[in-house]
ROVOPA-230857 format. One record per residue (C-alpha): x, y, z; residue number from 1. Coordinates in Angstrom, 2 decimals. Example, Ala and Ser with C-alpha at 12.3 -4.5 7.8 and 13.67 -1.06 7.14 Angstrom:
# residues 2
{X->12.30	Y->-4.50	Z->7.80	i->1}
{X->13.67	Y->-1.06	Z->7.14	i->2}
This chain:
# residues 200
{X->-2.84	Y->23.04	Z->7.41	i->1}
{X->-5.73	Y->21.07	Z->8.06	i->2}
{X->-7.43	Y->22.29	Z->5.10	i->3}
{X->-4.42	Y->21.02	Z->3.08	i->4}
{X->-4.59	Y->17.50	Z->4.51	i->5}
{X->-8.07	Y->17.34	Z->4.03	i->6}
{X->-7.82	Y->17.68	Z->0.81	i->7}
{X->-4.34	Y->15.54	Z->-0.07	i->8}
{X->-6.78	Y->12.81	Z->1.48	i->9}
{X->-9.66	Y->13.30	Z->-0.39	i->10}
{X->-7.51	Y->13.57	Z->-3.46	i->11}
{X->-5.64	Y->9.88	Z->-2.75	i->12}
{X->-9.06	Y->8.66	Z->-1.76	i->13}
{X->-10.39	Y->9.79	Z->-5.40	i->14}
{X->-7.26	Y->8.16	Z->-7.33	i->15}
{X->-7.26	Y->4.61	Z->-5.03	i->16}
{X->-10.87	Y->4.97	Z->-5.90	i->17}
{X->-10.08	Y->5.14	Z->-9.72	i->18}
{X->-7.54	Y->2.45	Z->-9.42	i->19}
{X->-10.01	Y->0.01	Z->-7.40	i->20}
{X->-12.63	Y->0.62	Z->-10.24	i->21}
{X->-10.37	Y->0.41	Z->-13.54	i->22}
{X->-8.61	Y->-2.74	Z->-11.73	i->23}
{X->-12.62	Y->-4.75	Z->-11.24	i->24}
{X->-12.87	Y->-3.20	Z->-15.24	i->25}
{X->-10.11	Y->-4.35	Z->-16.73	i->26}
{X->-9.58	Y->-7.82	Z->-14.81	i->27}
{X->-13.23	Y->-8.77	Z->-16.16	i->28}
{X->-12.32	Y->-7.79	Z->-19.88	i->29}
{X->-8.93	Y->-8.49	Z->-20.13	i->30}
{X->-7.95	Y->-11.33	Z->-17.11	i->31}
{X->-4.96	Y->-11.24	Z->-14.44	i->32}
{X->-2.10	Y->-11.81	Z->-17.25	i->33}
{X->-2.97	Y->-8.20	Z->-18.60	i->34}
{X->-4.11	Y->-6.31	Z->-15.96	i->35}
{X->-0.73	Y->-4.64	Z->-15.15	i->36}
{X->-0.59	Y->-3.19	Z->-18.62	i->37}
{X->-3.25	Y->-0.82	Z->-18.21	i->38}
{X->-2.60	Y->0.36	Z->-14.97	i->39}
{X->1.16	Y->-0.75	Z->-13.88	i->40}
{X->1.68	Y->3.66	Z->-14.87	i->41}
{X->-1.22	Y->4.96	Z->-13.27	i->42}
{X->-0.62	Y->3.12	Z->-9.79	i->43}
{X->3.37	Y->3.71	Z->-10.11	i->44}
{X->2.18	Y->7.51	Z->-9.99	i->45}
{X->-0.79	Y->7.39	Z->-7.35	i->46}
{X->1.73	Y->5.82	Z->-5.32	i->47}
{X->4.92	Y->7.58	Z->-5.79	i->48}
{X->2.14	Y->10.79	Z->-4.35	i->49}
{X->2.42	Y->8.45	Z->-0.82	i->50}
{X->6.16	Y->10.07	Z->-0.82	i->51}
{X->4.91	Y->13.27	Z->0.64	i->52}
{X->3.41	Y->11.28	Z->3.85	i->53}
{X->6.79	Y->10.64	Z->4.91	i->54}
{X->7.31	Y->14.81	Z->4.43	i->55}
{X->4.49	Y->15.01	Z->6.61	i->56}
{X->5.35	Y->13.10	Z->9.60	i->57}
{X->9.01	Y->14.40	Z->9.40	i->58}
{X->7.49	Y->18.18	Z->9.37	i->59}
{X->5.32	Y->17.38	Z->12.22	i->60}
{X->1.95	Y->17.79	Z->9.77	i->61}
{X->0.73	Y->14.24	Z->11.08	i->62}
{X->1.72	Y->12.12	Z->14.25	i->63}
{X->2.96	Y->8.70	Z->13.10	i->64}
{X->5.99	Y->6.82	Z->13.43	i->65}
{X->8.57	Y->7.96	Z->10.65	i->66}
{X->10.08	Y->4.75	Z->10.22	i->67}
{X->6.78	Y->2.62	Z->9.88	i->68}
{X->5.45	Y->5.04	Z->7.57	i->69}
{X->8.87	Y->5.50	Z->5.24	i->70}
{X->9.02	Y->1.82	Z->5.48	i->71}
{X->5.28	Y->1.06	Z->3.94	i->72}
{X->6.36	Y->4.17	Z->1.19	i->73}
{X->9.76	Y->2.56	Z->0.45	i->74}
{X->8.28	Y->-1.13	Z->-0.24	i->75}
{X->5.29	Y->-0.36	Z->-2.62	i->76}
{X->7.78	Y->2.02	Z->-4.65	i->77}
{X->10.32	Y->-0.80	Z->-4.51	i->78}
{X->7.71	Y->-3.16	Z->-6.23	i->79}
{X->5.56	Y->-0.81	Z->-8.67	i->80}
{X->8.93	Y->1.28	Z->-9.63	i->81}
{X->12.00	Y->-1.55	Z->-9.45	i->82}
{X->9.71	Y->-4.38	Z->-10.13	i->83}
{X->6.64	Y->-4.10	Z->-12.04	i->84}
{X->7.86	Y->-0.81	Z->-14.56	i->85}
{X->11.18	Y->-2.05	Z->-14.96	i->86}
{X->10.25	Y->-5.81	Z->-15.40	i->87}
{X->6.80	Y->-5.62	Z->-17.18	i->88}
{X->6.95	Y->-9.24	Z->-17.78	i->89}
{X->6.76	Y->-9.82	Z->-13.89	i->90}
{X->2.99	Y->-8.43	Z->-13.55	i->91}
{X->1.54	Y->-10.61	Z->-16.40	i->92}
{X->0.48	Y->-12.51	Z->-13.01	i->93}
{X->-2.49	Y->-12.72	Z->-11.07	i->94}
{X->-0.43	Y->-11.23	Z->-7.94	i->95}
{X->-0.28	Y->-7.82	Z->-9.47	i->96}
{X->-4.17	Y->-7.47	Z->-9.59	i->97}
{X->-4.35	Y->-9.19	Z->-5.81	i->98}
{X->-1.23	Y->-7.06	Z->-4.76	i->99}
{X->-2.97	Y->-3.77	Z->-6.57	i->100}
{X->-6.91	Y->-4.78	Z->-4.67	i->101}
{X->-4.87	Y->-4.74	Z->-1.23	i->102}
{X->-3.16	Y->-1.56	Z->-1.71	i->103}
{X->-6.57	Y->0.36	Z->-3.21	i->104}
{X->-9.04	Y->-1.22	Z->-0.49	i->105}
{X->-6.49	Y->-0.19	Z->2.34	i->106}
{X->-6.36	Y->3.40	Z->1.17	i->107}
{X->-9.89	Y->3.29	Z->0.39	i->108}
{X->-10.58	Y->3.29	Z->4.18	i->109}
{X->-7.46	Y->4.73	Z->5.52	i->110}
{X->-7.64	Y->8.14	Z->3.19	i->111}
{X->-11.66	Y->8.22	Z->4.40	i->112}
{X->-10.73	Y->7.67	Z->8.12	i->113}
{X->-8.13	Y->10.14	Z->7.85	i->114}
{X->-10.55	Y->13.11	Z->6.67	i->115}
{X->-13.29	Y->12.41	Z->9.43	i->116}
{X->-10.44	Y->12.36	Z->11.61	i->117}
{X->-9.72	Y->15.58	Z->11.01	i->118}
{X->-13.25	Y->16.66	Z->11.29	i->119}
{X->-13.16	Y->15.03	Z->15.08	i->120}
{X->-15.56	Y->12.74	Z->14.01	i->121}
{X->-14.77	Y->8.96	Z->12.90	i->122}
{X->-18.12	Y->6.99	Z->11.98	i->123}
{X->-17.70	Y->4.06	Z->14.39	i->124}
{X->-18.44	Y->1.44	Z->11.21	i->125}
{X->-15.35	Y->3.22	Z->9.31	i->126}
{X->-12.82	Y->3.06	Z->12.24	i->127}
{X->-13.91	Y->-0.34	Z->13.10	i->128}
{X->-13.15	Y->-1.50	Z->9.33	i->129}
{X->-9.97	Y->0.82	Z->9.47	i->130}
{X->-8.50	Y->-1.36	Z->12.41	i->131}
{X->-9.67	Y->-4.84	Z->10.88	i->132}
{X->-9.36	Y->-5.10	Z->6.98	i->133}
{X->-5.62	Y->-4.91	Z->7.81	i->134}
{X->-5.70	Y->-8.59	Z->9.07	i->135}
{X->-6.46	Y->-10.03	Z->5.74	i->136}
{X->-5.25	Y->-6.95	Z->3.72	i->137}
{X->-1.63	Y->-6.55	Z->4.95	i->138}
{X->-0.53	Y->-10.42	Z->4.45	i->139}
{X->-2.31	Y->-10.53	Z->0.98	i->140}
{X->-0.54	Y->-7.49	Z->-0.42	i->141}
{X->2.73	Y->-8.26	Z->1.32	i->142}
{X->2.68	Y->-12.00	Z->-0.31	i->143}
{X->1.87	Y->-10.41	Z->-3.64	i->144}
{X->4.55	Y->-8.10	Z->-3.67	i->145}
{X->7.22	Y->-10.95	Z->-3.07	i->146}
{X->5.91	Y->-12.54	Z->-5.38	i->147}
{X->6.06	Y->-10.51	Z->-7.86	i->148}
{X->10.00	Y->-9.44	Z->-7.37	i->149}
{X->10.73	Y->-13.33	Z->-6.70	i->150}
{X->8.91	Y->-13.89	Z->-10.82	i->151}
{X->11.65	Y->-10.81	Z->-11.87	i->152}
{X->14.79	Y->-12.14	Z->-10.29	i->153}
{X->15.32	Y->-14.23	Z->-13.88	i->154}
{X->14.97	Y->-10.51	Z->-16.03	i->155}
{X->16.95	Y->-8.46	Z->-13.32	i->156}
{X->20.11	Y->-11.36	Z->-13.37	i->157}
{X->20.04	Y->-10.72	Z->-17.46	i->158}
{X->19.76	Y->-7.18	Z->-16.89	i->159}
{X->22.21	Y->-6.76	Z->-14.32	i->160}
{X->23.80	Y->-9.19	Z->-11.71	i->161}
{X->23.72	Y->-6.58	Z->-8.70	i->162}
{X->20.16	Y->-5.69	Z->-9.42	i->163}
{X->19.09	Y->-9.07	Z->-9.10	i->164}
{X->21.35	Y->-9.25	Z->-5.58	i->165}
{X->19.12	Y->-6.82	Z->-4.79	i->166}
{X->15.82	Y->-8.29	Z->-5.34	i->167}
{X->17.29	Y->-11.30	Z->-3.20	i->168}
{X->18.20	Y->-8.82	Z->-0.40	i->169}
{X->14.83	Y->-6.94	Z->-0.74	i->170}
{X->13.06	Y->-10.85	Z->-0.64	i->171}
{X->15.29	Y->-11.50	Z->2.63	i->172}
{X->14.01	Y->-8.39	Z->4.51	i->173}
{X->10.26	Y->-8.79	Z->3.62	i->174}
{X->9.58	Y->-11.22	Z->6.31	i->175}
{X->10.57	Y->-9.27	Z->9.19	i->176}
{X->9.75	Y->-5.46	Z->7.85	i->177}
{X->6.47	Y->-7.39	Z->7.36	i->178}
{X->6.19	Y->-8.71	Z->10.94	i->179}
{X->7.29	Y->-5.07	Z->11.88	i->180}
{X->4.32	Y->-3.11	Z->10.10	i->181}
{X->1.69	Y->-6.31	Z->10.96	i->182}
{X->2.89	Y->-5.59	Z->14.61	i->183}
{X->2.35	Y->-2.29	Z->14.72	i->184}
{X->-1.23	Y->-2.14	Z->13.19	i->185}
{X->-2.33	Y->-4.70	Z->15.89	i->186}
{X->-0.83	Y->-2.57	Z->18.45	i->187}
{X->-3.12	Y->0.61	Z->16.60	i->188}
{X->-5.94	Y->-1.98	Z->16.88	i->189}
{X->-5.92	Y->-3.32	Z->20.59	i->190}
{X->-4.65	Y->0.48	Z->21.69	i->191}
{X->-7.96	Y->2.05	Z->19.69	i->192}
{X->-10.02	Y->-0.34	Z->21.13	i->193}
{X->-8.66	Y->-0.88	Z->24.04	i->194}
{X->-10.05	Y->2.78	Z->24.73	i->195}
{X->-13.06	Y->2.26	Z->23.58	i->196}
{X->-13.48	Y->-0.65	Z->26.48	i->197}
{X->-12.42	Y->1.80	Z->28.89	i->198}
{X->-14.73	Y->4.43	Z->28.06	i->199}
{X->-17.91	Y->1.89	Z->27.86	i->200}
């Protein structure tokens, strides 16, 4: 099994990788406004692969909270799948490429510093970025994403009146699911190196 999540990481690493690059690419060539239409598919799919790290805290393959982790799943696919494909107009912004650099530098490091994990050995310089990029990364990504659904709440009401209702509910609950994840990386942080106080 450990084989197998060594290499679903190094896989997600490779394809957040891809997406990091073709996102530096294309916002040089093309600008913000047109970013999402060359990659709006290719992310959607990288991160609809995130659905099997809910299977693998439910099945016991990985220790994490089930409910912080289907949370963090459930609000990227409710932005790339019910916003962004089903609105394109809604990513001609510059919040799509800032929401889509937070989401491929976080699993840059967090795919990496899952791997060495499961080696039993974390470079210091990697865990210390793991436990620290968050405090920028989290609130950029998370403002992004609202963003973006708050820019498609004009399509969804022509599309459909309850969709829309939706988009207000999901803009309602971002603050505090937000305050919920930020909470519980800081808690990762001081608990990881908290330890490493202890120990030195």
């Amino acid at each position: 099994m450990s084989r197998y999540l060594s290499l679903y990481n190094l896989l997600s690493f490779s394809l957040w990788l891809a997406i990091l690059v073709r996102l530096c690419i294309l916002y040089y060539l093309v600008g913000p406004e047109f970013v999402s239409e060359g990659m709006a598919e290719f992310v959607s799919w990288v991160q609809a692969l995130a659905v099997l790290e809910v299977v693998h805290v439910i099945f016991g393959l990985v220790r994490s909270s089930v409910i912080t982790t289907a949370m963090q799943v459930a609000s990227r696919l409710a932005i790339i799948w019910g916003v962004v494909r089903l609105f394109p107009a809604s990513g001609a912004s510059v919040a799509f490429s800032t929401m889509v650099l937070a989401w491929a530098i976080t699993e840059c490091i967090r795919y990496p510093y899952y791997f060495f994990a499961l080696q039993g050995r974390v470079p210091p310089i990697l865990e210390w970025i793991r436990y620290t990029a968050f405090i920028a990364l989290y609130p950029l990504g998370a403002i992004s994403e609202a963003w973006l659904a708050y820019r498609a709440l004009p399509a969804a009401q022509f599309w459909h009146p309850y969709y829309a209702l939706f988009l207000k509910v999901l803009l309602l609950i971002y603050p505090p699911s937000f305050y919920v994840l930020y909470m519980h990386m800081w808690k990762q942080r001081r608990k990881v190196f908290g330890r490493k106080l202890k120990r030195n």
